[in-house]
C-alpha positions as CSV (number, residue, x, y, z in Angstrom):
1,X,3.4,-42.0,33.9
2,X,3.4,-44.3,30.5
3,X,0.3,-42.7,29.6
4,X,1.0,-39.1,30.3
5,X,3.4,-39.5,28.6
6,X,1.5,-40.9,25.6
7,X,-1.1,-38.3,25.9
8,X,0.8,-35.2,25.8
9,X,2.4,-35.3,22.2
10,X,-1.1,-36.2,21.1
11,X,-2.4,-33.1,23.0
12,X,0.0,-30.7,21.8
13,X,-0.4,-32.1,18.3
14,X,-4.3,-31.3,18.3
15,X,-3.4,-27.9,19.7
16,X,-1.2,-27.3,16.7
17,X,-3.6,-28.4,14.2
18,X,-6.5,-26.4,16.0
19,X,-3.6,-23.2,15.7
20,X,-3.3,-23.6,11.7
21,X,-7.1,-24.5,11.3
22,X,-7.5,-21.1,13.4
23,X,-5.1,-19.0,11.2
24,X,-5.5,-20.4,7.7
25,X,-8.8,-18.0,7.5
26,X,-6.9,-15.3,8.4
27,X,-4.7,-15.6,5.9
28,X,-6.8,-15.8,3.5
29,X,-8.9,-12.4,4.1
30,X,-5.0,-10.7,4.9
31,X,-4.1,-12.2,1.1
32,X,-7.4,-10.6,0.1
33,X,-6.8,-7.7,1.4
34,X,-2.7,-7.5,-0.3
35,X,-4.0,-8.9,-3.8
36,X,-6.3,-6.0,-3.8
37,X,-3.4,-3.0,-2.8
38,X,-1.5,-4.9,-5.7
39,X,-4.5,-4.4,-8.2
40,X,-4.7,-0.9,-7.3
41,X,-0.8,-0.7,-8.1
42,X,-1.8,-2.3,-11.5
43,X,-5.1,-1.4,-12.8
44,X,-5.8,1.5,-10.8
45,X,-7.3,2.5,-7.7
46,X,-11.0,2.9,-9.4
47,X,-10.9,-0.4,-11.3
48,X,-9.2,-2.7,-7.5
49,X,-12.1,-0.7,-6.0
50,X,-14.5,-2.1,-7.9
51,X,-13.5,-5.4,-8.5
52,X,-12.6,-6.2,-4.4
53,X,-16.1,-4.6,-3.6
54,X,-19.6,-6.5,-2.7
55,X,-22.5,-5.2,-4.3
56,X,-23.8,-3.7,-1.7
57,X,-20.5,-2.3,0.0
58,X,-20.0,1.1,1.3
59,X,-17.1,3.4,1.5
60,X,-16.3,6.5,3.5
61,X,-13.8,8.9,2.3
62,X,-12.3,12.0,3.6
63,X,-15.2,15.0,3.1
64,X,-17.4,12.4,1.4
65,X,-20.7,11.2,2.9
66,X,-21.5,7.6,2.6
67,X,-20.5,6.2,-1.2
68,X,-23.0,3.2,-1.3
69,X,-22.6,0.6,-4.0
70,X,-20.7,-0.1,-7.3
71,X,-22.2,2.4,-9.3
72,X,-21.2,5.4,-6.2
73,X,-18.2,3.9,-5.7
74,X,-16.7,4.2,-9.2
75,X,-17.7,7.5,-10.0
76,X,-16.4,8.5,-6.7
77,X,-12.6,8.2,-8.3
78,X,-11.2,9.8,-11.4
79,X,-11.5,7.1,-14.2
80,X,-7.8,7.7,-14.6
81,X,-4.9,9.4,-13.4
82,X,-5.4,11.2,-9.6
83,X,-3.5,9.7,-7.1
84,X,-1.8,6.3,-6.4
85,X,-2.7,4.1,-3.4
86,X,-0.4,2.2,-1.4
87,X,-1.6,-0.2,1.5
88,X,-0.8,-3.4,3.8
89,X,-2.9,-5.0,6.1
90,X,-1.1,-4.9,9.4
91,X,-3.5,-7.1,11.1
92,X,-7.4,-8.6,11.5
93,X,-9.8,-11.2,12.6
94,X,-12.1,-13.7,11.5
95,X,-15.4,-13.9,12.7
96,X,-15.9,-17.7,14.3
97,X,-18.8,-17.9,11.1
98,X,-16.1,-17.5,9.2
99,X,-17.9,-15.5,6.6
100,X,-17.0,-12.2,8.4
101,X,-13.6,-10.3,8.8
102,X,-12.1,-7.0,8.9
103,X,-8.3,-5.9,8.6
104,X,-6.6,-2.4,9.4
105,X,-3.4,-0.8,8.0
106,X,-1.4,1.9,7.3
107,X,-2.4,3.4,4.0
108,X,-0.7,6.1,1.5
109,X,-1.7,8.1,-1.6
110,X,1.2,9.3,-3.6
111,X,-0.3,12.1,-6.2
112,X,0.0,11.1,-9.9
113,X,1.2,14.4,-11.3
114,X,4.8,14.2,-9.9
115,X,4.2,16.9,-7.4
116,X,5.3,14.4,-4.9
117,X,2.1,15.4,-2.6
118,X,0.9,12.5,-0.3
119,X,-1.5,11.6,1.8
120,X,-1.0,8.9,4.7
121,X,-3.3,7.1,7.4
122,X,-5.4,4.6,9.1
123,X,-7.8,2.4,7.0
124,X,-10.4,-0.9,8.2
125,X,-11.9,-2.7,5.9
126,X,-14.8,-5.3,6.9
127,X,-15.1,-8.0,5.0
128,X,-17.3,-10.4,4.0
129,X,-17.9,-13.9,1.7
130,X,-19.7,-13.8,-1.2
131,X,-20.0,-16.9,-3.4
132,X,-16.8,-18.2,-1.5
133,X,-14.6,-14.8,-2.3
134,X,-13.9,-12.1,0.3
135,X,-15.7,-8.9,-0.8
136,X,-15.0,-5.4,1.0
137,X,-18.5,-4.5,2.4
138,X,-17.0,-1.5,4.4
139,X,-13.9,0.9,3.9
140,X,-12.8,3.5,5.9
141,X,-10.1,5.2,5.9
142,X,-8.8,8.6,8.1
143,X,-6.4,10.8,7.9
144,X,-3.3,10.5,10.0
145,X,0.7,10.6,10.5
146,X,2.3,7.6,8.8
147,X,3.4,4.4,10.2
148,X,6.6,5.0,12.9
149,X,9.4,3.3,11.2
């Protein structure tokens, strides 16, 4: 009984550790994943876009075929003005690699022009490390009621 005893806080302590070794990824591509709404707050949604993007990364936007790369990507937004993104991942997963992720949330695009005018819905984006930084390789986003408060 001694041992069981002995063995069982020991158990439950690996557990724990395996829990935060588990989640500390995830954390790290959801931080991603806020750092880059907050750059689209600040330097604009073209410029977070850009920047948060892997080379090769393609995005899908509303009426849009396939934008494919940097170059696409950026002249696929206004280079200023437009509309104003707002986002938060609600959730995602880590690939067991490690190197591979996607998160979904709730987005919304107030227009810039103080009509007021929004847009709201769904987004994923998959993610994916490159030269140890998580870089969007695919974002899509669809139109849809916002989030139920």
């Amino acid at each position: 009984m001694r041992r069981i005893a002995l063995i069982v806080p020991g158990l439950l302590t690996s557990v724990g550790a395996a829990l935060a070794v588990r989640a500390a990824p995830l954390d790290d591509v959801l931080n991603t994943d806020r750092a880059f709404a907050q750059a689209a707050l600040r330097d604009g949604a073209r410029a977070a876009f850009i920047a948060y993007a892997a080379p090769d990364a393609i995005m899908f936007r509303d009426g849009v075929g396939p934008v494919k790369g940097h170059a696409a990507i950026a002249a696929s937004f206004r280079p200023s003005g437009g509309a104003v993104p707002d986002w938060a991942p609600e959730g995602g997963e880590v690939a067991a690699s490690g190197d591979l992720a996607y998160t979904w949330g709730y987005f919304r695009w107030t227009a810039s022009d103080g009509s007021g005018k929004q847009s709201t819905g769904n987004y994923v984006s998959i993610w994916r490390k490159v030269e140890g930084r998580w870089k969007w390789i695919v974002d899509l986003g669809v139109q849809a009621p916002p989030k139920a408060k």
